[in-house]
C-alpha positions in Angstrom: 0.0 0.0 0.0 1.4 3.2 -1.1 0.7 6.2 1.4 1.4 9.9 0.3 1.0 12.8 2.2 1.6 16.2 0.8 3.4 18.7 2.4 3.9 20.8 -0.1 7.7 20.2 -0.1 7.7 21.2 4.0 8.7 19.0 6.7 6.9 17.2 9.2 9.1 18.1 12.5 9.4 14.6 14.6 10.2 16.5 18.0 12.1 13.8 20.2 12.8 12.2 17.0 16.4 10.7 19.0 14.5 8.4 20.7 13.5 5.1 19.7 10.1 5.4 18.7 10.6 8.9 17.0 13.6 7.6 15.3 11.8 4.9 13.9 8.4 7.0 12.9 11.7 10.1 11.6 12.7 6.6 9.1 9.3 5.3 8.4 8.2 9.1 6.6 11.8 9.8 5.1 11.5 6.1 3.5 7.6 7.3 2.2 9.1 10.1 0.7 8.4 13.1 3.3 10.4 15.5 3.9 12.1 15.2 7.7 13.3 17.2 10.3 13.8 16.0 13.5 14.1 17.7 17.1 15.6 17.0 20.0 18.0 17.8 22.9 20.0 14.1 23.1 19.7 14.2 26.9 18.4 10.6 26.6 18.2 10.2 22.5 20.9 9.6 20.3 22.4 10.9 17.3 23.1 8.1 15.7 20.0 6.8 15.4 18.8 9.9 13.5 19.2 9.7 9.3 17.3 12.9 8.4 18.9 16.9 9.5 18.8 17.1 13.3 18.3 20.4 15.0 19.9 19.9 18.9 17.3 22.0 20.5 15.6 21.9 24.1 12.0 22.1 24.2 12.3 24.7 27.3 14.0 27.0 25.2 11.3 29.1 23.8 13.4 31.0 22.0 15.0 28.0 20.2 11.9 26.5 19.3 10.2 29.6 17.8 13.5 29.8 15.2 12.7 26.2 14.3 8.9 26.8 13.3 9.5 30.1 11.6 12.6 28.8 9.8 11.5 25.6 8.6 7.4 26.0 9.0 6.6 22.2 9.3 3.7 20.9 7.2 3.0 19.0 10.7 5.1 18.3 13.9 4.9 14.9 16.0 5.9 14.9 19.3 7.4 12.1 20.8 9.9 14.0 23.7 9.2 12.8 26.9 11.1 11.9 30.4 10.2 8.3 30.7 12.0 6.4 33.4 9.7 5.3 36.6 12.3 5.3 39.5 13.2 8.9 38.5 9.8 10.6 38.1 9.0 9.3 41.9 12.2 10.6 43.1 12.2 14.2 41.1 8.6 14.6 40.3 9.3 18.3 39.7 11.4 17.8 36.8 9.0 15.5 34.9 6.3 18.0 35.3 8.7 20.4 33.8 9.8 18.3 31.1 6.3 16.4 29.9 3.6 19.0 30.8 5.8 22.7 30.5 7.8 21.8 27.9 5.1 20.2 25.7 3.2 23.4 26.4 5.9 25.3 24.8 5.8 23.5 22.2 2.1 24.4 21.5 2.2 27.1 21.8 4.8 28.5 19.7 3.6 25.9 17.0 0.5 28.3 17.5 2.3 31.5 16.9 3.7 29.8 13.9 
């Protein structure tokens, strides 16, 4: 089954596309024939497993994010960045609010803006 989706030559921004699911769902479009572009900081993903450009950016700085939209202006932007591990979230709670609710909150709303 083919599958096209038109961007209209813009790319969809995979945000936490270092990780292992984004990396594979970053593959999966570049291999339909969508432009890519993925973001991420690499605190927990990893380069390597990234084939499409990579833009190191933290989703806590606004500023960083805004540049990305407005320069590249994604046809569509999944968003797979998240703090994930258990043990940690119970023992710095804080920190996984900031990174899963705050952060995605950012991202919304400078994808707004855009």
């Amino acid at each position: 089954m083919k599958t096209t989706l038109d961007t209209s030559g813009r790319p969809v921004l995979v945000v936490g596309g270092a990780g292992y699911i984004g990396a594979v769902t970053a593959r999966a479009l570049d291999a339909l024939g969508i432009p890519v572009l993925v973001l991420d900081d690499l605190s927990t993903g990893h380069a390597d497993a990234v084939n499409v450009p990579l833009l190191r950016v933290d989703l806590a700085d606004r500023a960083g994010v805004r540049a990305v939209l407005e320069e590249h202006r994604p046809a569509g932007v999944l968003h797979f960045a998240a703090r994930s591990l258990v043990g940690e979230s119970v023992a710095d709670p804080a920190a996984y609010y900031r990174a899963n609710v705050v952060n995605t909150l950012t991202l919304l709303e400078e994808m707004r803006r855009a």
